[in-house]
C-alpha positions in Angstrom: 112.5 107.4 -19.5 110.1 104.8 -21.5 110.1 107.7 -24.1 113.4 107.6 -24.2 114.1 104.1 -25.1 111.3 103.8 -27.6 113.2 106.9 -29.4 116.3 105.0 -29.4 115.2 101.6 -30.6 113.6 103.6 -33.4 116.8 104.9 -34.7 118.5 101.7 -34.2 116.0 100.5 -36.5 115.9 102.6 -38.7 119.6 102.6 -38.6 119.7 98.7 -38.9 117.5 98.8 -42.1 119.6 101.5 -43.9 122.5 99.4 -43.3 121.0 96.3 -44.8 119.3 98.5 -48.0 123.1 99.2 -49.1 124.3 96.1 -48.8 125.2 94.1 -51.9 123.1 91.7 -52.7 124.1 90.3 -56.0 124.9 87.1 -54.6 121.5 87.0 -53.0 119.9 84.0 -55.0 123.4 82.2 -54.6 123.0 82.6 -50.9 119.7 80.8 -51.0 120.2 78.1 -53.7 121.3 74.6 -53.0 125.4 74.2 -52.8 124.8 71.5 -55.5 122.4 73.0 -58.0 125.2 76.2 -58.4 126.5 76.5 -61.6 130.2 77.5 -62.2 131.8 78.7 -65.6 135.5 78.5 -66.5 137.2 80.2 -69.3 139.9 78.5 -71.1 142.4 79.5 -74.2 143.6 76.3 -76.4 146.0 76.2 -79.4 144.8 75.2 -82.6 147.3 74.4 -84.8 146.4 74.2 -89.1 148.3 73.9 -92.0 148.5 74.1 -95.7 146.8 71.8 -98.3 145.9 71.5 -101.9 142.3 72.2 -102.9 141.4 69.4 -105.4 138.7 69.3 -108.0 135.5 70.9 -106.4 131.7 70.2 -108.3 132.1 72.2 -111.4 128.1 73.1 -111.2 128.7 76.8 -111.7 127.6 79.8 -113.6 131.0 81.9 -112.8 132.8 80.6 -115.5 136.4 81.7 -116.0 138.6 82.3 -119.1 142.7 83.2 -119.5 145.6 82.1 -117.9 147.5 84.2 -114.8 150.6 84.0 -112.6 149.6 84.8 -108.8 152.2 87.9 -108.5 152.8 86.8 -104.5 152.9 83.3 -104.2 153.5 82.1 -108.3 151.0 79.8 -108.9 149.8 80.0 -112.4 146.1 79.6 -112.7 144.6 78.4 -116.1 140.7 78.3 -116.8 138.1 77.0 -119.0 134.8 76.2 -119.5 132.2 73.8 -121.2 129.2 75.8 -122.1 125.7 74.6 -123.6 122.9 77.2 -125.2 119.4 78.2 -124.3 116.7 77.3 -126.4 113.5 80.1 -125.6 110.1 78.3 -126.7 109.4 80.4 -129.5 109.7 80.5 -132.8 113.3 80.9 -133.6 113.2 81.6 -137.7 110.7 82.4 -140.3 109.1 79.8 -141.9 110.8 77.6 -144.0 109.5 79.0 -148.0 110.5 82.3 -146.6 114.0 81.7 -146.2 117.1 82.5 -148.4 117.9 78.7 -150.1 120.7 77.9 -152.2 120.1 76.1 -156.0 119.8 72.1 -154.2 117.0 74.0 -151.4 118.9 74.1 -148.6 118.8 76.5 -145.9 121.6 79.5 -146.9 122.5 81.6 -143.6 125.2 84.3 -143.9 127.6 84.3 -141.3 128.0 83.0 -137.9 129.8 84.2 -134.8 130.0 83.6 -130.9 130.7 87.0 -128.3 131.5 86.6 -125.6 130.3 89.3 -123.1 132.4 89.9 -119.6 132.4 92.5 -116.8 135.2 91.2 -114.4 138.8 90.7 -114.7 142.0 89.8 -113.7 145.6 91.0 -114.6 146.8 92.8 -117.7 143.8 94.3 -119.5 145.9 94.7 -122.8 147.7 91.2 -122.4 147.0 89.1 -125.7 144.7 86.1 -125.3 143.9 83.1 -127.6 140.8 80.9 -127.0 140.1 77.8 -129.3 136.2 77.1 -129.4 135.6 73.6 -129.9 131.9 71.9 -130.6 131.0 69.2 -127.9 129.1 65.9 -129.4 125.8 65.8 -128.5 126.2 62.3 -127.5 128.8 63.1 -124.7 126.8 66.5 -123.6 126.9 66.9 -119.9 123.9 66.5 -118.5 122.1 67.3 -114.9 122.3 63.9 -113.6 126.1 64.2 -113.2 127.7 65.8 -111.3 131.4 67.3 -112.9 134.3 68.2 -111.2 136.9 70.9 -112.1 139.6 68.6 -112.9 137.0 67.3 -116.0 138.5 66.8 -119.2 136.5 68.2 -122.3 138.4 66.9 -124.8 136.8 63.5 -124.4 133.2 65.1 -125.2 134.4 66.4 -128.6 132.2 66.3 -131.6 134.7 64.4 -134.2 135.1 66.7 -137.3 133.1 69.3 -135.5 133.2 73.3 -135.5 136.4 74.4 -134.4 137.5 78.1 -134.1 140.4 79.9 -132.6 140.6 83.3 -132.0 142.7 86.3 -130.2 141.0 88.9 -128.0 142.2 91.2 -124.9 140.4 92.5 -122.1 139.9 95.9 -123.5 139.3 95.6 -127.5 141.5 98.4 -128.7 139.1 98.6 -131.8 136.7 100.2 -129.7 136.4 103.8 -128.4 138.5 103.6 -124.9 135.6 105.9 -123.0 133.5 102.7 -124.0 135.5 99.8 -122.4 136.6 101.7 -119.7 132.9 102.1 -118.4 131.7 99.2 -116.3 128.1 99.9 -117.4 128.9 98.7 -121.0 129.7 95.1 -121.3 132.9 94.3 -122.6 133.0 91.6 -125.1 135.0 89.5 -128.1 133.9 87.8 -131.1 135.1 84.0 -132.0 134.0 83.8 -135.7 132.4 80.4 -136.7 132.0 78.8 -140.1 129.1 79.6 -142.5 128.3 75.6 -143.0 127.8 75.2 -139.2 125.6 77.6 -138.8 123.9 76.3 -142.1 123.5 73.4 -140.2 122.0 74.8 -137.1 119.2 76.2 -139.3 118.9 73.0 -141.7 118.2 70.9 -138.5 115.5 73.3 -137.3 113.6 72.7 -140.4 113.9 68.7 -140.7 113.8 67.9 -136.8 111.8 70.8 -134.9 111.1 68.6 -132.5 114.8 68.9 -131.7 113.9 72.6 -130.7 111.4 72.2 -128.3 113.7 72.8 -125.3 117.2 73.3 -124.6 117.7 69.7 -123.4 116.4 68.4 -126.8 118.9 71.2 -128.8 121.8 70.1 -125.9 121.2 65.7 -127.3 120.3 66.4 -130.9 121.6 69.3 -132.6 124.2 71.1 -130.8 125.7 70.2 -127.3 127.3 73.2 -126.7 131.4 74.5 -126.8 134.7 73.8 -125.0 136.1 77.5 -124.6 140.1 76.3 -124.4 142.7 78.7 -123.2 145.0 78.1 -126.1 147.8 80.6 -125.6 149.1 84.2 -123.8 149.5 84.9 -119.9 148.5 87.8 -117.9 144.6 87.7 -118.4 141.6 86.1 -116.6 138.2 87.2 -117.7 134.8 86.0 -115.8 131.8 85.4 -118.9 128.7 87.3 -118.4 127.2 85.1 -120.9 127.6 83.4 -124.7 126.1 84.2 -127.1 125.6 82.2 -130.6 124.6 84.6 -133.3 123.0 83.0 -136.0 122.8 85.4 -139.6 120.6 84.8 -142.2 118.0 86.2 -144.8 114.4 86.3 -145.5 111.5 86.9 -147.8 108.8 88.7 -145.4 106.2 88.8 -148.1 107.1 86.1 -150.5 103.9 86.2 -152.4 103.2 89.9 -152.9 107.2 91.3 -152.6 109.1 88.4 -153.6 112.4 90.3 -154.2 111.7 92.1 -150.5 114.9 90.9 -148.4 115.6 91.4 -144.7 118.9 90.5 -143.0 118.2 89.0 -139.7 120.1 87.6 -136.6 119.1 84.6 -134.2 121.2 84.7 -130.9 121.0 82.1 -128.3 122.9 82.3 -124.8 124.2 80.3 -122.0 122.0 81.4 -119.1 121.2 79.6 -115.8 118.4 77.3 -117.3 121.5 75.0 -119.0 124.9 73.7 -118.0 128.1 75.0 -117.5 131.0 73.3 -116.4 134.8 74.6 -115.5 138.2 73.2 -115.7 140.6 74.8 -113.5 144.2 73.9 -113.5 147.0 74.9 -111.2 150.5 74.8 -111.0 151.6 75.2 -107.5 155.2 75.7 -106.0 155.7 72.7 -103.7 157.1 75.7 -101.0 153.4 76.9 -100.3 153.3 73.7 -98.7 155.9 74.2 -96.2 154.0 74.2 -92.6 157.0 75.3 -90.5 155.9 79.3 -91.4 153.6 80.9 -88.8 150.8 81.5 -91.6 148.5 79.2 -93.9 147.2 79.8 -97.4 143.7 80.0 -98.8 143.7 80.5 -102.4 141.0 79.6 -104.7 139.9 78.4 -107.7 140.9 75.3 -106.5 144.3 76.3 -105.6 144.8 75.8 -101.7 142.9 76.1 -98.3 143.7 75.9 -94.6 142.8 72.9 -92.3 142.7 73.0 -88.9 142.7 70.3 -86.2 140.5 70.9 -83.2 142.1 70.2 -80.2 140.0 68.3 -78.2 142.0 66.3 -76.0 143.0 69.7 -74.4 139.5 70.9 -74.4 138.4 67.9 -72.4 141.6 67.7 -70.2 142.2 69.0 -66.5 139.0 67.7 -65.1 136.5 69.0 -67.7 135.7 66.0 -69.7 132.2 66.4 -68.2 131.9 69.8 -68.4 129.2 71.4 -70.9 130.8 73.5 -73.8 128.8 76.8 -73.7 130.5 78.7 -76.2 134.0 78.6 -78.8 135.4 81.3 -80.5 138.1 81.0 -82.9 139.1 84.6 -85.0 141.2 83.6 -88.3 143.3 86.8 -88.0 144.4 87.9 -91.7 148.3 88.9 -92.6 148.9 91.2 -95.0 150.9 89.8 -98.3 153.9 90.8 -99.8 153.2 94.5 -101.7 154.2 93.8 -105.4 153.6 96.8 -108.1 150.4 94.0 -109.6 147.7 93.9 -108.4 146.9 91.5 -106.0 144.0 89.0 -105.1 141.7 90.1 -103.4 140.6 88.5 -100.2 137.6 86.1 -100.4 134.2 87.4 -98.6 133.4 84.9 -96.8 135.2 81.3 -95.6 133.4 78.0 -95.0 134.7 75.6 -92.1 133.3 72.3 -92.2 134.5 68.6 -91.5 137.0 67.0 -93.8 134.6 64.2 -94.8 132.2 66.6 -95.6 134.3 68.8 -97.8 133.4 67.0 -101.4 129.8 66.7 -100.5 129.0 70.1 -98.9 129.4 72.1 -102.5 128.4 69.5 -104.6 124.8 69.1 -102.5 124.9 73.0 -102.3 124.5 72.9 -98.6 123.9 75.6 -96.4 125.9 76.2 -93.0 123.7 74.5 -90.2 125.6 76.1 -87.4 126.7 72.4 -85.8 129.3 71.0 -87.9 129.7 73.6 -90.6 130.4 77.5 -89.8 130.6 80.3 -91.9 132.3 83.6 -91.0 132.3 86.9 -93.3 135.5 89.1 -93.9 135.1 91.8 -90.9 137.6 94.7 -90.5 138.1 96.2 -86.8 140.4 99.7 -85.7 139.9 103.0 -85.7 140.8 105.7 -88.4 144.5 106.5 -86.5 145.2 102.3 -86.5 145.5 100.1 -88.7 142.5 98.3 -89.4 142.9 94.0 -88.5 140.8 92.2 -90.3 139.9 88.7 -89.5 137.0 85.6 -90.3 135.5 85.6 -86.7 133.8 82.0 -86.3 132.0 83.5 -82.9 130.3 79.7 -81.6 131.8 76.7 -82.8 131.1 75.0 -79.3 128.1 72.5 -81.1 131.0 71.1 -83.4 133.2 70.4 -80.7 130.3 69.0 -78.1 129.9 66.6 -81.1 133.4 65.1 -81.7 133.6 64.7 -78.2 130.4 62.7 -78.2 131.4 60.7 -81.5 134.5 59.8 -80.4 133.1 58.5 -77.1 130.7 56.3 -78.6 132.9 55.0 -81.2 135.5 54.0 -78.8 133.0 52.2 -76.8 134.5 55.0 -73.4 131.8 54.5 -70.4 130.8 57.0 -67.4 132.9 54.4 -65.0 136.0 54.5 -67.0 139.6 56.1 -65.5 141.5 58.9 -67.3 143.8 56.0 -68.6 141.1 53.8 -70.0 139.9 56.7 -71.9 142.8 57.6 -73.6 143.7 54.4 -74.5 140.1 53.3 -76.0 140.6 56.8 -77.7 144.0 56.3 -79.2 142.7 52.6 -81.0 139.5 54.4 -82.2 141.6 57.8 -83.8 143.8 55.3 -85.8 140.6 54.0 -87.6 139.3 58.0 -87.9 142.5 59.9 -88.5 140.1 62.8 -89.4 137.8 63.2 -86.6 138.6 66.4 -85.5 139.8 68.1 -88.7 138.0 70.7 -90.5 138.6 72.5 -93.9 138.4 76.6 -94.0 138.1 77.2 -97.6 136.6 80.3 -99.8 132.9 80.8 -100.9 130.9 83.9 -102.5 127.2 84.1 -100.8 123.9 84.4 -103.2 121.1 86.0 -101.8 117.9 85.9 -102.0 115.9 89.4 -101.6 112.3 89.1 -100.4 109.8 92.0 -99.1 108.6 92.1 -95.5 104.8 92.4 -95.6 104.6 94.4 -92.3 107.9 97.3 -92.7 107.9 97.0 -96.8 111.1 96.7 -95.9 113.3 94.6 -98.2 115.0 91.7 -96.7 117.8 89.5 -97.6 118.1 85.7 -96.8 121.3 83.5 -97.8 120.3 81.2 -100.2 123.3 79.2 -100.7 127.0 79.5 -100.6 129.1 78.7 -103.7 132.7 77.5 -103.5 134.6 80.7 -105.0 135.8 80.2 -107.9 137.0 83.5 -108.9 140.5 84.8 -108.0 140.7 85.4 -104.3 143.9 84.7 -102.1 144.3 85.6 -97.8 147.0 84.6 -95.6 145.6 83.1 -92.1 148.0 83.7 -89.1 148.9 80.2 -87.5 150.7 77.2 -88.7 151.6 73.9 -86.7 154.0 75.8 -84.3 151.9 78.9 -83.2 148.4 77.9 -84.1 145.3 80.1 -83.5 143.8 80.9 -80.0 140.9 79.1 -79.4 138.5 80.5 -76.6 136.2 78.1 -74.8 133.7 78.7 -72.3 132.8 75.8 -69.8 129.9 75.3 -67.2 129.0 72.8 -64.8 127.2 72.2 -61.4 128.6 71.8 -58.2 128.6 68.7 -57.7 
């Protein structure tokens, strides 16, 4: 009988301890922790509403300078481009020495011609349209210089050199002068000439012989001798071209061996280019139709140079509402969806890589101080395209964790309207509502366009090579998206909450 019972209390046992093996125990460590050290999480969707506005002048600090004049085929704003350019002075010897060179009867320098190409890969619009471009010479008084900064809404025509060089010339995308296999392949730069005048390029080389200390650097040439050209759009539409470079090509002739071959000529060439090491500065003007501005439409506008970008205001008087103004903000998504434009037989902009979001005060400053997105008040998200072969793909700018933005207006605005731990809902709001009069842009931010420039380093361990963003660049080429939104609909904002029991 004793055997018995010690038989069944082992299989009640064992039975007992199966039972508790399968029971669930993800909410073990809950179980166990204190009722007022749980932490709970809340999900919660918010409208953010965002609208239409005007760009402005952005810092005109840029090496993607822009030529022509174009009509935007879907929304009609006519874009019109220029571009202030200086010249790159290598240190080396630029000519022969002075008893070698061709002189004329009173000994002064003789070149031959003189002509300035300019070389370009990308394009916009009609690649036969006619173009005219008046190249005028900037005083070297008035030069830009790197202690300034410029803004796109410059005006050039204040820095010209009275009675200076000035050239105008026609040109089109594709030169029909040249073999059409030739322009038609992207390896081979494209280019047009702008003839210049013998006597200024006479007095390019005269200079270099009286004042070579004028030569010893580009910022010398830039003050003394030459400070560089205003490229004007001066007539035809159709056409935007992005320079690859200037070139100034300098013609002349020699005695190589004066003393031994005196009548020994050689025909020679000095070219100096715009390159990174100098300045160049745009002017970008647009004409706008005042109906791009109309907010009532369920989509917003981001079109660049210059033209228009989105702004949104973040709502954070819902975000702290419903008894989580003391809640921690974990996480905040916010997916600019994209809505495909108007199909027109041109072709159309093309949508920009990336877009920026940053505070409205810190819109002039962030491009102009070439700042980099620090992942607390300024966001950058990347063009990303989602569905499967049978769908439609949906492309959007997904801006995955805002949440550090948000925690921060919250905070600001607290502190600036003097709001304390002990004060009611109604206190709050009313402290709030006197400091937002004094801040009316607290809580809005700018999406606008910007092309990234890498950096491409090796990684000593793989050998594998790695690339790091260096900065991003307002984008000043020719981009244009539609955002889904507007005041009425707005964009879904998702935000993650957490707090303790308390």
């Amino acid at each position: 009988m004793k055997a018995y019972l010690s038989l069944c209390a082992l299989l009640f046992g064992a039975a007992a301890l199966t039972t508790a093996c399968n029971e669930d125990t993800t909410s073990l460590g809950a179980d166990i922790m204190p009722e007022a050290d749980k932490v709970f999480t809340e999900q919660l969707t918010v409208k953010v509403p965002t609208q239409t506005v005007k760009t402005g002048a952005i810092a005109a600090r840029t090496n993607n300078s822009y030529l022509g004049s174009v009509i935007d085929p879907v929304t009609n704003i006519r874009t019109t481009n220029g571009f202030v350019s200086q010249f790159f002075i290598p240190e080396v010897t630029l000519f022969p020495a002075r008893e070698k060179m061709m002189t004329d009867q009173s000994g002064n320098i003789v070149a031959d011609s003189c002509s300035m190409t300019f070389w370009h890969v990308n394009y916009f619009g009609d690649s036969l349209a006619t173009m005219k471009v008046t190249a005028q010479e900037i005083d070297t008084e008035k030069t830009p210089n790197g202690n300034t900064t410029y803004y796109t809404n410059l005006n050039p025509e204040e820095w010209l050199k009275q009675g200076g060089e000035q050239q105008t010339a026609s040109y089109s995308i594709f030169d029909q002068t040249q073999p059409k296999a030739q322009v038609e392949n992207k390896a081979n730069y494209r280019y047009f000439n702008i003839r210049l005048s013998k006597e200024f390029a006479q007095r390019i080389l005269n200079a270099y012989y009286e004042h070579p200390e004028y030569f010893k650097d580009s910022y010398a040439f830039a003050h003394h001798v030459l400070g560089g050209f205003y490229l004007k759009h001066a007539g035809g539409l159709g056409a935007m071209v992005q320079a690859e470079h200037l070139a100034l090509n300098l013609f002349y002739r020699f005695r190589p061996d004066v003393a031994n071959h005196p009548d020994s000529i050689i025909s020679d060439v000095q070219v100096l280019t715009s390159t990174e090491e100098v300045i160049q500065t745009s002017r970008i003007e647009n004409e706008i139709p005042s109906s791009l501005l109309d907010n009532t439409k369920d989509f917003t506008y981001v079109k660049s140079p210059t033209a228009l970008h989105t702004e949104a205001v973040l709502p954070i008087d819902d975000i702290v509402a419903n008894g989580h103004y003391s809640d921690s903000i974990n996480s905040a998504r916010l997916y600019l969806r994209t809505i495909a434009e108007e199909s027109t037989t041109q072709k159309l902009q093309e949508a920009p890589p990336y877009l920026v979001m940053m505070r409205v005060a810190d819109f002039e400053t962030f491009f102009e101080k070439n700042q980099l997105p620090n992942g607390r008040t300024s966001f950058y998200a990347a063009l990303d395209s989602k569905g499967s072969s049978k769908q439609k793909a949906t492309k959007s700018y997904p801006f995955t964790n805002i949440a550090p933005l948000l925690t921060i207006m919250r905070n600001e605005r607290d502190a600036g309207a003097g709001v304390l731990a002990t004060d009611s809902e109604a206190t709050r709001k009313a402290k709030w509502a006197a400091w937002e009069q004094k801040n009316p842009n607290w809580n809005r931010v700018a999406i606008v366009p910007a092309t990234p420039v890498y950096v491409t380093t090796t990684d000593p361990l793989t050998g594998k090579p790695i690339k790091t963003l260096a900065r991003l660049n307002y984008a000043f080429g020719l981009y244009g998206v539609r955002l889904a939104g507007g005041q009425t609909n707005g964009v879904d904002l998702s935000v993650i909450y957490s707090r303790f029991n308390n």
